[in-house]
N, C-alpha and C positions, 0 to 999 in steps of 0.2 A: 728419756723422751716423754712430753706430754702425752695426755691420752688425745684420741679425736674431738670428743666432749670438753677436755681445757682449754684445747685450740676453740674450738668452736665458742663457747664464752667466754674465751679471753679477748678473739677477735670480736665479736658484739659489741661487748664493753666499749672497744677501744676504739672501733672503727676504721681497722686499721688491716690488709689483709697480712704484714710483715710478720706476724704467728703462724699465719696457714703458711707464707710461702716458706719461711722458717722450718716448718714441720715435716713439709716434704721433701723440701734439701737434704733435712735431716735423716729423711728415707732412704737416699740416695740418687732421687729424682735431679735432672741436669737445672738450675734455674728457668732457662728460657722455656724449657717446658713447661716447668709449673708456672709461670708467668702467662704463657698461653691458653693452659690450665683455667686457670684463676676466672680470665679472661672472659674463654666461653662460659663457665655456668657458675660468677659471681661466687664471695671472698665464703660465704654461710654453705655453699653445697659440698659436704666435705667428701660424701660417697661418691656424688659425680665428678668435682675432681678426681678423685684414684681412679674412678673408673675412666675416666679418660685417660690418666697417665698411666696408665695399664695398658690401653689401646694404641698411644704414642708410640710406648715401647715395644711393644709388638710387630707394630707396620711401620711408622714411620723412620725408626731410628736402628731398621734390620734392613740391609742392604736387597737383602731374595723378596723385602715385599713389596719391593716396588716395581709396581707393574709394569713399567716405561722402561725396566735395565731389565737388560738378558744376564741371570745370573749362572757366574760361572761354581757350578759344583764342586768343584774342586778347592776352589779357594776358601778363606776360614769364614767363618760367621763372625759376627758382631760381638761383642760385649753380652749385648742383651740376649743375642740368641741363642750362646753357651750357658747363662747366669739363667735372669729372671725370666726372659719368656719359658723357660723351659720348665720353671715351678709354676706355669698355669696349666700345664697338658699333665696327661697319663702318663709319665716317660716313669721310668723304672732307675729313678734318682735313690743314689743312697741317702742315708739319714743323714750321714755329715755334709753330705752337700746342699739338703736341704735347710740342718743348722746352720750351714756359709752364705747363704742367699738369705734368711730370715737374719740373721746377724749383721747384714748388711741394710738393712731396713731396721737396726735398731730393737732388735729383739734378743733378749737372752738366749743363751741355752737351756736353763732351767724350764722357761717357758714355751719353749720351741716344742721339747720333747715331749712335755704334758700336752699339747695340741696334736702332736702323733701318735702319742698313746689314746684320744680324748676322740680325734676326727677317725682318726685311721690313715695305713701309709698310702692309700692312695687319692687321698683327699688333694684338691688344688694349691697353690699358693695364696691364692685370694682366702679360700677357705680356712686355710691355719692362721694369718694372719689376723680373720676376721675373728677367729674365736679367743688369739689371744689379747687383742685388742677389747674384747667385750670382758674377760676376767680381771684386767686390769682396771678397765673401769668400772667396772662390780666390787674392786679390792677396794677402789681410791675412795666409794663414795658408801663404803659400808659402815655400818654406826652400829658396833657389838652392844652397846650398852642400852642401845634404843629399844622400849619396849616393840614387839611384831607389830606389822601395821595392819592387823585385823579388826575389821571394823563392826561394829552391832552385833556379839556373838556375847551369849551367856556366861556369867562370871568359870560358871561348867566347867564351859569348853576352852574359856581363856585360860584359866590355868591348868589345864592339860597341854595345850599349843605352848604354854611357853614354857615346858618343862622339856616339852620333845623339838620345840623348834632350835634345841641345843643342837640338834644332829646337821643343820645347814650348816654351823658352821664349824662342826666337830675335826675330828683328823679322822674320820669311817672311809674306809676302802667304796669309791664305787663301784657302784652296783655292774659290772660288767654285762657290753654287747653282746650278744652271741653273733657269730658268724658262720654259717648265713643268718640270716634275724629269721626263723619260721616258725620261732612260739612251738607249741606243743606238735607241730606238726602239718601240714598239707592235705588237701585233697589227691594233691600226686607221689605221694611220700608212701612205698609201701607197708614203710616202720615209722608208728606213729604213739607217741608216749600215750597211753589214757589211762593214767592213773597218777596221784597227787597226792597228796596230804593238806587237807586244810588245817591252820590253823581253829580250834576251837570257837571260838571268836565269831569268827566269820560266815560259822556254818546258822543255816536256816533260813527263815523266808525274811526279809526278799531276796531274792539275788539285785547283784549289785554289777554295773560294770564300768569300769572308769579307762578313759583314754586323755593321754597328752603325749608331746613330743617324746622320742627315745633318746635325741640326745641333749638331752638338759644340762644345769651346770653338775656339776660335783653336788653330791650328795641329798640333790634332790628326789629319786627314787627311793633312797633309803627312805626320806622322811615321809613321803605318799604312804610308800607300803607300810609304817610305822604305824601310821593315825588310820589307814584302810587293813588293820586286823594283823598283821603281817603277812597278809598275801603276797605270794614274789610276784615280780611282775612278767607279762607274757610278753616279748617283744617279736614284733612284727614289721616285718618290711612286704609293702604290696606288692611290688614289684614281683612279688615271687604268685602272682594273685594272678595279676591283670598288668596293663603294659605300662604304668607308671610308680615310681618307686612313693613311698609315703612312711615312714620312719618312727613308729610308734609305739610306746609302749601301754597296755591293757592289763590292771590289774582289777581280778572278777573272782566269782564264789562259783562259777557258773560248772558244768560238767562238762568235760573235753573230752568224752567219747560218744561216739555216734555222731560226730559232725557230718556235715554236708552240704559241697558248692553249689549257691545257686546257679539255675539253670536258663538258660542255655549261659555257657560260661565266655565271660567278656574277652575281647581280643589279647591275645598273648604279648605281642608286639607295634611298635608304631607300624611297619608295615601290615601288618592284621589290622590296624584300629585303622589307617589312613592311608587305604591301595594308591589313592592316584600320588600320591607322595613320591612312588618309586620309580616313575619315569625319570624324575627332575634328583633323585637322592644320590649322589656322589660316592661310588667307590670307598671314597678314604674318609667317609663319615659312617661308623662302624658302629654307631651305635643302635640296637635294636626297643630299649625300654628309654622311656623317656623319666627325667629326676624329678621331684616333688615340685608339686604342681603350686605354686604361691598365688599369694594376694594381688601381687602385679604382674607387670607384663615388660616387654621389652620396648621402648620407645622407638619411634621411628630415624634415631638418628642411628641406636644400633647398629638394627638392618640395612640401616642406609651406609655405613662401617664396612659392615660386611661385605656389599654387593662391591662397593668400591678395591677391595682387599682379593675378589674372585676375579672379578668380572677381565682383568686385561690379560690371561694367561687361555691359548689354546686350551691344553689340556690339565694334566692335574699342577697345581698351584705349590710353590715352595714348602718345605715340612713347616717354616713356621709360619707361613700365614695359613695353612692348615691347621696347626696347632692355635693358633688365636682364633678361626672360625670355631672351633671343635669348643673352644672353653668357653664360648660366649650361647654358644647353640646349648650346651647342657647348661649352663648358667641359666636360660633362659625358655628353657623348652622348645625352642625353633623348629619349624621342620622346612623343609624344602618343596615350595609351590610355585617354582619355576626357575627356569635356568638361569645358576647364580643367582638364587632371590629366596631370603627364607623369610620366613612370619612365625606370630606368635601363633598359639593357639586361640580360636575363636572360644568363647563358653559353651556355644552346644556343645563345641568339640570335650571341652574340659566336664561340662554333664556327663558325658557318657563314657571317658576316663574312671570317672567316680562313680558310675552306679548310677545316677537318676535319670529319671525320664527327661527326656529331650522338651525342651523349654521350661524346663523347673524353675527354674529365675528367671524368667521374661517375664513380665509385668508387673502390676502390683506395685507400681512406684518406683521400681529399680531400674537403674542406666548401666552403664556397659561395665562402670567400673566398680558400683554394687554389687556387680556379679560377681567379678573377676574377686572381690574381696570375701566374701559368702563363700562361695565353690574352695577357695584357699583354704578356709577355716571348717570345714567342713568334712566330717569321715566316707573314708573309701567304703562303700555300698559292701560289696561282694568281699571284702576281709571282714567288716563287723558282722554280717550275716552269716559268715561262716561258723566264726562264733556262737552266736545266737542261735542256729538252728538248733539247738538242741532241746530248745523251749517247745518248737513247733508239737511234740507230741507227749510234752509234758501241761500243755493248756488245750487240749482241744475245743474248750469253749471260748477259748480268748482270753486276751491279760490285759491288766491293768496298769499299767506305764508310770513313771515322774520322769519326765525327762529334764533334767537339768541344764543349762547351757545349751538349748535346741539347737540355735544355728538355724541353719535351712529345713532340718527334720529329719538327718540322716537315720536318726534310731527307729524314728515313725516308719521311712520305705523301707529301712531295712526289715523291718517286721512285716510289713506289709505284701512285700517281696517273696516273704518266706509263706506265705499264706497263714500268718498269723493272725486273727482277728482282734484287731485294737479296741476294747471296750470301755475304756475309759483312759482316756491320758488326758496327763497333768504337762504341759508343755511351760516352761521359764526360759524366757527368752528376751535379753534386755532392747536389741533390737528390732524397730515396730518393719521395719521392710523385710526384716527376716521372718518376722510370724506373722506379717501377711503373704507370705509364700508360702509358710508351713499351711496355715487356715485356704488360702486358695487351693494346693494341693489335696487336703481333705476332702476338700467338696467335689473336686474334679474327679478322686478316686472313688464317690459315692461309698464312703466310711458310715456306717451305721451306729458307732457309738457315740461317745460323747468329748470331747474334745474342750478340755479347758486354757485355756491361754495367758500367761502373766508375764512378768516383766522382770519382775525382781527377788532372785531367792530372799535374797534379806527378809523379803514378807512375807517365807515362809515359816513362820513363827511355830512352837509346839502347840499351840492350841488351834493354828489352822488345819495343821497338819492329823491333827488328832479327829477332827469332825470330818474332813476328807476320806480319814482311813475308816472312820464309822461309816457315812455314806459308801466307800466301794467296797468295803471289808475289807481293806489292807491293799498296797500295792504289789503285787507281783515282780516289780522289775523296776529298778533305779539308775537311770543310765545317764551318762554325763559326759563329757569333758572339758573342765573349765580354762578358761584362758591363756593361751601359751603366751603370751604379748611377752613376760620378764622372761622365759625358758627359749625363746628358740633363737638358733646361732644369729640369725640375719640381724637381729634386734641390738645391734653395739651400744646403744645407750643406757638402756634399760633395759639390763640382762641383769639382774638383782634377782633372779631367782624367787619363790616364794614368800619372798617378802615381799616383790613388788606389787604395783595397785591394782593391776589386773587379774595375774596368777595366784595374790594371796588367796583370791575366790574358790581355788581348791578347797581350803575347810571350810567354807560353806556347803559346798557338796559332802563334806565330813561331817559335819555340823547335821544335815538334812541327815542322814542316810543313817547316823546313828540313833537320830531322835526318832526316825520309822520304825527303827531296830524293835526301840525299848516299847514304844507305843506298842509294837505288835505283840510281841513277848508278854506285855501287860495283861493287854485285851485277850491272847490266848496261851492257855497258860500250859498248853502241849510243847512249849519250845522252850 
């Protein structure tokens, strides 16, 4: 079977949608469906088709979801509503019948089970399909023999990257989840690891701390932690924090004892984060934490799905049209703001999910959906600061910052938060609406050091870097997390992993962090 990406420029080319509806036949999808399909959101939307034919089969071609028949419980369900709608919900499917539904969509076994081993068994059907769908076209369009697509980096550092960039595409064990994900530990953990081993390497000044996705491709971890000293990496899931999950892995030099939450601590639950929610919240939507908060949102035809799929039933609504609200509510973050009516999250709401102050990203040239992509890309407040607190009584004068990949300035509040006093930071940050919300926020918080602002690590060359570390005496803290654009599952196209044009930006934050390293080491010769 084609990948999504062949269809998609094969049909371009051709002009022709008889590849898409091809494709999806070939999924198992009925023709007139996908006909319909096609229809509503044109022959190039290849995600919005599935996602309508996902929707199709959920409600329109399950006898219990239609609102207008009294269905009788007794009698059998549909096709779809023993098979595939049942790989979009939580049900407690076994593995082989998850391999007979993925197999019926055209997918291996081999590749089946590496996505259950890869997502976890209780990941959705969308969600395995989506990740095997993105390694296949990460396999198809992979070039071994192509030098890394690292761009402006010292003959140095290129020939170390391509001695180690052997490990993307080695046969190494990944780096294993942990389950629960809680990193070294919790603030509510009465057993809490505080004691490590650093690799030699990595110890001394600066500390260092890096963040991206947890679940990357195959053997991207190894290679972070490879070129970052060999630190293992901390994995964290927020969720276990604050009331939305966020799935990341932090590998740092930092010390993980004497941590401490800041205070007062963020709501535990969507009912904690969102009271009036619970008048209108439904019994048989059970969930209490809401799933990683993204770049987008859910369109109004969604919701408008939804309401259509509640709204004609007295009281509680057939298992599968509860199972098709339930996978599209977590798909999308929904919550429930009136009877049979759900929405997405507003950004204030998703600000104070994440730790910052309420209107962080309103102004400054940003529109709703500025936000909505900023806030996506941007670290949870109260898990990075938990982290970090241990700085707090190790600088009582204050530190000196590089923030790499700012963002909105998550590593600025979170210091800030902690009553850190920022004396000097170095902020890179290639988007100008992001660093005029980092610089508005400065000024609003009446910051008394000094605040540099740039664009592009590329320009931060060893000899910028070197009169910078003259001028503050070194930086104290190198925080970052570069690009997850080729690492994270949602990205089917371009999930290339650390080669791609985005995520290869990781060794530049290698690049930087090691060139501070040796600067400083130079300049003082205690280390």
């Amino acid at each position: 079977m084609p990948s999504a990406m062949e269809v998609e420029a094969s049909s371009s080319a051709s002009g022709s949608g008889s590849n898409v509806m091809n494709y999806f036949i070939g999924m198992g999808f009925p023709r007139e469906m996908v006909a319909e399909a096609i229809q509503a959101n044109g022959e190039g939307s290849i995600d919005l088709i599935l996602e309508r034919l996902l929707t199709y089969s959920a409600i329109k071609e399950s006898p219990e979801a239609q609102p207008n028949v009294d269905p009788d419980p007794s009698s059998s369900s549909s096709e779809y509503d023993e098979s595939f709608l049942d790989g979009f919900s939580d049900s407690d499917s076994s593995e082989n019948e998850v391999i007979a539904q993925l197999a019926r969509m055209g997918y291996s076994e081999k590749d089946t089970k590496l996505a259950l081993e890869r997502c976890g068994e209780q990941a959705s059907m969308a969600e395995l399909a989506d990740f095997i769908c993105a390694a296949q076209m990460a396999k198809a369009f992979e070039a071994p023999e192509e030098k890394p697509r690292i761009q402006h980096l010292d003959e140095h550092y290129y020939t170390k990257q391509t001695k180690k960039l052997k490990l993307i595409h080695g046969d190494d064990e990944m780096i294993g989840l942990p389950n629960p994900m809680i990193g070294f530990g919790l603030p509510t953990d009465s057993v809490i690891v505080t004691r490590r081993t650093l690799p030699e390497a990595a110890k001394g000044p600066p500390y260092f701390y890096y963040e991206n996705v947890a679940m990357a491709p195959k053997g991207v971890w190894q290679t972070i932690s490879s070129f970052l000293y060999e630190v293992k990496p901390e994995f964290v899931d927020s969720k276990h924090l604050c009331a939305a999950a966020r799935k990341r892995g932090y590998i740092h030099n930092l010390p993980i004892h004497n941590r401490s939450p800041l205070v007062p601590l963020p709501p535990q639950t969507i009912s904690e984060a969102f009271p009036l929610t619970k008048r209108w919240w439904p019994s048989w939507d059970t969930r209490t934490k809401l799933n990683c908060l993204q770049t987008v949102i859910a369109s109004a035809k969604v919701t408008d799905r939804i309401r259509e799929a509640v709204v004609g039933y007295e009281g509680e609504p057939p298992l599968s049209v509860q199972k098709f609200v339930l996978e599209q509510c977590r798909k999308w973050n929904l919550v429930w703001v009136g009877r049979n009516k759900v929405a997405p999250l507003e950004p204030d709401e998703i600000e104070m999910l994440l730790g910052f102050p309420r209107y962080h990203t309103r102004g400054g040239g940003t529109n709703r959906t500025d936000r909505y992509k900023s806030l996506g890309n941007s670290f949870q407040i109260d898990t990075v600061a938990y982290h970090l607190s241990v700085l707090k009584y190790m600088f009582p004068g204050g530190i000196n910052v590089l923030s790499l990949f700012s963002g909105i300035g998550g590593a600025e509040v979170a210091l800030h938060r902690l009553g850190i006093r920022l004396k000097n930071v170095v902020s890179v940050e290639k988007s100008e609406v992001n660093r005029n919300l980092v610089r508005s926020w400065w000024q609003e918080t009446d910051q008394d050091g000094n605040l540099i602002d740039l664009e592009d690590v590329q320009d931060l060359r060893e000899d910028r870097l070197e009169q910078m570390i003259k001028s503050f005496g070194g930086f104290d803290l190198i925080i970052g997390g570069s690009p997850c654009n080729n690492l994270a599952g949602n990205n089917r196209l371009h999930r290339d992993g650390l080669e791609g044009k985005e995520s290869s930006l990781f060794f530049e934050y290698w690049r930087i962090l090691d060139t501070v390293k040796r600067i400083m080491k130079r300049n003082n010769g205690n280390y």
